[in-house]
Backbone as XML, in Angstrom:
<?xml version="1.0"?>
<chain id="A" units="angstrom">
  <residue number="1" name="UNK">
    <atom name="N" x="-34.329" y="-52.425" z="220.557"/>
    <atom name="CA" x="-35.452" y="-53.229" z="221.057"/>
    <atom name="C" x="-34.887" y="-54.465" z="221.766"/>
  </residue>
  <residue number="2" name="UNK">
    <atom name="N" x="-35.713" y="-54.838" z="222.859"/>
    <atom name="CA" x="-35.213" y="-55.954" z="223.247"/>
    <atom name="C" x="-35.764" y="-56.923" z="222.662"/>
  </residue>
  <residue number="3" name="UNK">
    <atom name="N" x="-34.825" y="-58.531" z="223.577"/>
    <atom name="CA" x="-35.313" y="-59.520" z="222.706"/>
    <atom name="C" x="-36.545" y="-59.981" z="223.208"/>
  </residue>
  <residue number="4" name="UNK">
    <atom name="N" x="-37.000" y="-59.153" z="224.634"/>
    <atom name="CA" x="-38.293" y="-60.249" z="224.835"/>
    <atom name="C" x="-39.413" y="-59.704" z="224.129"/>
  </residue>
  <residue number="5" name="UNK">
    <atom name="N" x="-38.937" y="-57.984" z="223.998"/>
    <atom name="CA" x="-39.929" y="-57.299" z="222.975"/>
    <atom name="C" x="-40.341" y="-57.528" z="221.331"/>
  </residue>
  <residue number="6" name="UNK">
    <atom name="N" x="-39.292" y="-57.887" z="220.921"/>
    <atom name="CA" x="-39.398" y="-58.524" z="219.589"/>
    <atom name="C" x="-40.145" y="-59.744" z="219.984"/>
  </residue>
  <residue number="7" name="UNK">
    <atom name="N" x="-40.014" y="-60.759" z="220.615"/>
    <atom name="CA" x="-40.792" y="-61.776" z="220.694"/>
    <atom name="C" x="-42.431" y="-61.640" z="221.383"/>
  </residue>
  <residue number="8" name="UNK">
    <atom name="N" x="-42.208" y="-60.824" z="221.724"/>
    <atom name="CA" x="-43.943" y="-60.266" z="222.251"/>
    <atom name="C" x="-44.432" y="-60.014" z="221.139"/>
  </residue>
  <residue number="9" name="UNK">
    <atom name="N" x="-43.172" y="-59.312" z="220.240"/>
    <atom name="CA" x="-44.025" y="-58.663" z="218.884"/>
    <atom name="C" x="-44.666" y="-59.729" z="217.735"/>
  </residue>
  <residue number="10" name="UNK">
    <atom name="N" x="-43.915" y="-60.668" z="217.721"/>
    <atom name="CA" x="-44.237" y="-61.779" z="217.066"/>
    <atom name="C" x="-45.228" y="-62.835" z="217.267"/>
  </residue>
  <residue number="11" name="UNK">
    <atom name="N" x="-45.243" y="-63.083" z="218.752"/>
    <atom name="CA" x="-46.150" y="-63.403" z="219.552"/>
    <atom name="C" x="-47.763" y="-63.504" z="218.904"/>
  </residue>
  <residue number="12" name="UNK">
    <atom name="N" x="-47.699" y="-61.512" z="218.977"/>
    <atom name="CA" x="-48.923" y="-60.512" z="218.414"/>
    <atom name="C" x="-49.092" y="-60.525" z="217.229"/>
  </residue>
  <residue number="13" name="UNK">
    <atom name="N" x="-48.223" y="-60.711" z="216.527"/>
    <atom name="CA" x="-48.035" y="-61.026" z="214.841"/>
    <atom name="C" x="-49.122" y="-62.174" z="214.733"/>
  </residue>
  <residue number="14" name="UNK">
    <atom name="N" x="-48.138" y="-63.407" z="215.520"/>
    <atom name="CA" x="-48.814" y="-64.671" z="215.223"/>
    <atom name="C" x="-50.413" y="-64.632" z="216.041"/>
  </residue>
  <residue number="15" name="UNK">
    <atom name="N" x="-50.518" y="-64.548" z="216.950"/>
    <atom name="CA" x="-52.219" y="-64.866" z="217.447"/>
    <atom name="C" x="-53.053" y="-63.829" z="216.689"/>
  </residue>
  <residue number="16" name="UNK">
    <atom name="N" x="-52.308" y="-62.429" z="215.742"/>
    <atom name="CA" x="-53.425" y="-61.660" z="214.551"/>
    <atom name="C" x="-53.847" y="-62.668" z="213.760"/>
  </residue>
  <residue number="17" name="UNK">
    <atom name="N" x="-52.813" y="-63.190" z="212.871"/>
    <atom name="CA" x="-52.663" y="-63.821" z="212.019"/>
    <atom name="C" x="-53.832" y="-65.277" z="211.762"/>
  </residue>
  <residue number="18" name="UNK">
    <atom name="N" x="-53.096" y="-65.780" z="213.306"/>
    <atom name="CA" x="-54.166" y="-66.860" z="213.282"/>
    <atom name="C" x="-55.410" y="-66.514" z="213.698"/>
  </residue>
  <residue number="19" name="UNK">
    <atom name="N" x="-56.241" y="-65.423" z="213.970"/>
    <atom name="CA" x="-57.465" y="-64.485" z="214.610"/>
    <atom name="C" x="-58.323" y="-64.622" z="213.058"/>
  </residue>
  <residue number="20" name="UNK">
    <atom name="N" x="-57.428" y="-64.108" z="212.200"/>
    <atom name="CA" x="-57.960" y="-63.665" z="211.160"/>
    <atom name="C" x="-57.711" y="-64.633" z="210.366"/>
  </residue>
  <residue number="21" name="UNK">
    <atom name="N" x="-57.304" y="-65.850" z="210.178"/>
    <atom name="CA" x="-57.458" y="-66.822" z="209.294"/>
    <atom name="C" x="-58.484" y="-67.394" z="209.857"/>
  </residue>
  <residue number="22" name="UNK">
    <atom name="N" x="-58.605" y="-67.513" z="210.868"/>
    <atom name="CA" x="-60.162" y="-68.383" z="211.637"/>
    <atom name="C" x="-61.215" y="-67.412" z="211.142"/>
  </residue>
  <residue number="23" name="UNK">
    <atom name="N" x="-61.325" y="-66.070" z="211.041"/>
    <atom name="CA" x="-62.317" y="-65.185" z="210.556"/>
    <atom name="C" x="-62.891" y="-65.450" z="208.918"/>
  </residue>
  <residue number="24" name="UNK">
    <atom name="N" x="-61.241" y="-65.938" z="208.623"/>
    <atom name="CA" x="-62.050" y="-65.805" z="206.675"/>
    <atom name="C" x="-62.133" y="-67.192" z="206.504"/>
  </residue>
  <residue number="25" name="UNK">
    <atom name="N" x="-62.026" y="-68.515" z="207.313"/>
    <atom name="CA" x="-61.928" y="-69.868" z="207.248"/>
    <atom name="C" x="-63.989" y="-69.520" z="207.714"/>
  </residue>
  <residue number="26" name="UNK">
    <atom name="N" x="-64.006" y="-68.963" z="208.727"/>
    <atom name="CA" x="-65.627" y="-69.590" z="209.107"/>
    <atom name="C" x="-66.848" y="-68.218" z="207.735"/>
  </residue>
  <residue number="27" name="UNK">
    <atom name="N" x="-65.590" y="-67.159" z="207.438"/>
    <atom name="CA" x="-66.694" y="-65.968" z="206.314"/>
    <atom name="C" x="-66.895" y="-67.187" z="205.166"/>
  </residue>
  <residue number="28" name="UNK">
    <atom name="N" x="-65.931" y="-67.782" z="205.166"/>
    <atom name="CA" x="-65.722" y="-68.753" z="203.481"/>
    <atom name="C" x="-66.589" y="-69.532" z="203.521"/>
  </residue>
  <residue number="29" name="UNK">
    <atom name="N" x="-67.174" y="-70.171" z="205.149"/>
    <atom name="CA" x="-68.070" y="-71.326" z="205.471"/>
    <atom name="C" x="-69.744" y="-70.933" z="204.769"/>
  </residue>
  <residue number="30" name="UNK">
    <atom name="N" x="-70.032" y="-69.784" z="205.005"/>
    <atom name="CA" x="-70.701" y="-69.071" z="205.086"/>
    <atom name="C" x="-71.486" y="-68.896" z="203.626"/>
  </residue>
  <residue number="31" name="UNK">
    <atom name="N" x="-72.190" y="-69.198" z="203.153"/>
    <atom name="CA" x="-73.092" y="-69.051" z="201.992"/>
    <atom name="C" x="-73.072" y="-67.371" z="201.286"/>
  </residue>
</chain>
């Protein structure tokens, strides 16, 4: 693998990551 591919991959890692902490940060808001 290359290295810009690993870093794309991480990239994608990180903006899931933070996708879905904003998802259970505003479900938690939520009554």
């Amino acid at each position: 693998m290359t290295i810009k591919g690993r870093i794309n991959v991480l990239r994608r890692l990180e903006v899931t990551a933070t996708a879905s902490r904003a998802v259970f940060r505003t479900a938690g808001d939520m009554p």
